[in-house]
N, C-alpha and C positions, 0 to 999 in steps of 0.2 A: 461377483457383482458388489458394487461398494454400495453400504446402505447410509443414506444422508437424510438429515433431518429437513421438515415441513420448512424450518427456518431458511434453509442453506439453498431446499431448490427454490424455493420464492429469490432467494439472494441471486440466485442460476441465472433463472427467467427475468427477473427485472433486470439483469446485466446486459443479458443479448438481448432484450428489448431496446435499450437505450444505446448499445453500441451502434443498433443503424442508422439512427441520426449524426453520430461521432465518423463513422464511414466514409457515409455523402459528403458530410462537412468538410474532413479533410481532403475529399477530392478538390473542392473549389474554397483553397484555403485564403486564397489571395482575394478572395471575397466577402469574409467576414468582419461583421462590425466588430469593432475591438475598441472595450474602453479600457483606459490604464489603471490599476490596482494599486499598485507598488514600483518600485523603479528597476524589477525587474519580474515583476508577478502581476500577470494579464488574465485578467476575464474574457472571456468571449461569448458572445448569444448562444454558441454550443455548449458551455459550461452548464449556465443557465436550463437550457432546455434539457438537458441529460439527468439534473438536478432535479426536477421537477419529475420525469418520469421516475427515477427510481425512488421520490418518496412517494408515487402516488402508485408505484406496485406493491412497496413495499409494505403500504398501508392498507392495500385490500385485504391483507391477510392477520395483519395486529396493530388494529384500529387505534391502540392505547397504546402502543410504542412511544418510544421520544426519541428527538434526531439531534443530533451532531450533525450540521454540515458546514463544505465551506464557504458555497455564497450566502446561505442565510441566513447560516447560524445556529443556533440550540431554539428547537421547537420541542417546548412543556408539553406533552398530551398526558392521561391520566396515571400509565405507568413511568415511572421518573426512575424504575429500577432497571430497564429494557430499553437499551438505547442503540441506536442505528447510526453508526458512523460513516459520512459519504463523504466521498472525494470523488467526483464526477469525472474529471480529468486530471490524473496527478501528471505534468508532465505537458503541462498547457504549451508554454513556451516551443517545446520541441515542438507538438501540434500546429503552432501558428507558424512554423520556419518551414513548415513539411516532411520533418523528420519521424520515421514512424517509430517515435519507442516512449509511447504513455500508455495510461491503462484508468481503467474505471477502480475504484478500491471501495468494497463496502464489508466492514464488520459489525458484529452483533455485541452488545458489551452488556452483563449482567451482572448485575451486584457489585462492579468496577472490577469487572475481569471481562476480557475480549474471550467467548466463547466460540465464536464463529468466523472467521473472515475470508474474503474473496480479492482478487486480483484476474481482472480479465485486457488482458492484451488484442485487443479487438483486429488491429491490422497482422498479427503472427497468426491470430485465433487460437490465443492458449490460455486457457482459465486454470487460474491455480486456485486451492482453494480448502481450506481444512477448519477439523472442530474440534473441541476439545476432546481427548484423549483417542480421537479418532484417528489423528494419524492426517499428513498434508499427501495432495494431489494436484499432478498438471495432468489437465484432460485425462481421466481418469486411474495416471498412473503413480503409483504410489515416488512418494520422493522421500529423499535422502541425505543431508548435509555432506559436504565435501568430510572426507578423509585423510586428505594432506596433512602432515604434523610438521613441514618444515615452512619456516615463514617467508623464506626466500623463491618458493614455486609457489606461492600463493598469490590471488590478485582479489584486491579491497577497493570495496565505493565507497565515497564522499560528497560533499558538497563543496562548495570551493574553499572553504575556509580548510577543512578536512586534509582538504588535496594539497594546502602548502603547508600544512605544521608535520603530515607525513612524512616520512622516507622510505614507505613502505613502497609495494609496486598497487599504483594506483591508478581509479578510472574515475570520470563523474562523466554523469548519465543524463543528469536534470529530471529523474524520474525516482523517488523512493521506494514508490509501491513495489517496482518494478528492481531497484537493486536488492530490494530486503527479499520478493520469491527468488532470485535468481539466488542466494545464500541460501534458499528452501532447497533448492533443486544440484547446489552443487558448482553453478557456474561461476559464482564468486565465492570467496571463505568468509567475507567479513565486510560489515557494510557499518559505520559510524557516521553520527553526525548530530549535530548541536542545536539548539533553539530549532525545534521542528516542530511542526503543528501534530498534533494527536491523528486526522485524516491522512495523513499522506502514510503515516506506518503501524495503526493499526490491525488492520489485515496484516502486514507484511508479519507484525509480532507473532503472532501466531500460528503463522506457516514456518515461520523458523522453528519454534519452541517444537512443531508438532511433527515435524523433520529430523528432532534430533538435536538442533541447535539454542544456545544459548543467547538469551535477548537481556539485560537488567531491569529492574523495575523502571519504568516508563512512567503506574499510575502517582508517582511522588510527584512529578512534576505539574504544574500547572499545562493546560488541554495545548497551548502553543506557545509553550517554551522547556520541548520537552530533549533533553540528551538522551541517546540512543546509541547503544552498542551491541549488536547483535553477531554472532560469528555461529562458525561451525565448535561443535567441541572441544574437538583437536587441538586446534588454533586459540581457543578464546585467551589462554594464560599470556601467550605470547602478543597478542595482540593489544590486549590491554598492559600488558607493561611498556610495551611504544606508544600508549596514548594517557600516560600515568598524567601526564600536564595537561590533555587536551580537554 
């Protein structure tokens, strides 16, 4: 029986709370209101509403938290040392084309260290999710970083910038939350990427790190312009010497 803290199942519950709105939504995808964000980063009234309920579970249980999120921003409450990082949908895009591969990401950060974070994949129904020194889990089974040491059977996500200064064997996903567990779990070795916002791979930090893998300091960077390298062990030498420029 895996024992998790008061923090982690509040994290649980407010996830599959909020996934059922994200659900329905993508069922009648060509129905929702869409205002534009960026020239290639969209809001949608499900962001929104997903947002709303996971601060407002999150907040039944530690009144005095403070949030990180990404539609509304950094909300002060009285603890300014316990902060709540949400990414509602990392992975909007795919969500509004009908592609099912986003995920809700919500971590715990204390003292500027990510203690807790989550990654729920609502349409596979796979919650990934680890603490510190607890060790990472999908749906309750322990995970593992990949093994590979040879860099040529390995396969690495990016973002599109990623994807062309590479020559590695490469994927892009449009989902980070989502390529940094899949490094937790073994189905990728290495996932890099540049000017990223703190929400999209918090969680993911920490399911690596707790996996086994290697993530570099993330808190130097400013909250969204953050460079991120994260691999399996194995790999990380070699990986970072093909990304010595990038």
């Amino acid at each position: 029986m895996i024992s998790i803290s008061a923090n982690l199942n509040i994290m649980i519950k407010a996830a599959e709370k909020a996934s059922k709105s994200i659900i329905r939504d993508f069922g009648e995808v060509e129905k929702l209101q869409v205002s534009k964000k960026g020239p290639y980063d969209f809001v949608t009234k499900t962001d929104r509403y997903v947002e709303k309920i996971l601060i407002e579970e999150l907040s039944k249980i530690k009144k005095n938290y403070s949030f990180i999120t990404e539609e509304t921003g950094v909300i002060k409450n009285n603890d300014k040392e316990n902060i709540w990082i949400i990414d509602p949908i990392d992975g909007t895009t795919n969500f509004l084309h009908g592609i099912p591969h986003f995920a809700i990401s919500i971590a715990l950060q204390s003292k500027e260290e990510i203690v807790s974070g989550l990654i729920f994949d609502p349409i596979k129904d796979e919650m990934f999710f680890a603490e510190k020194d607890k060790g990472a889990f999908l749906n309750n089974q322990r995970l593992r970083v990949s093994k590979k040491n040879s860099i040529d059977d390995c396969l690495f996500s990016s973002n599109h910038e990623g994807v062309k200064f590479s020559d590695l064997n490469m994927r892009y996903s449009g989902c980070a939350a989502l390529d940094l567990a899949y490094v937790a779990c073994g189905r990728l070795d290495g996932f890099f990427h540049n000017k990223i916002n703190l929400w999209d791979i918090a969680a993911g930090e920490i399911l690596v790190k707790e996996a086994g893998g290697i993530v570099n300091d993330i808190h130097k960077f400013d909250v969204n312009k953050i460079d991120i390298k994260a691999s399996s062990t194995a790999i990380n030498d070699k990986m970072l010497e093909n990304l010595v420029n990038f």
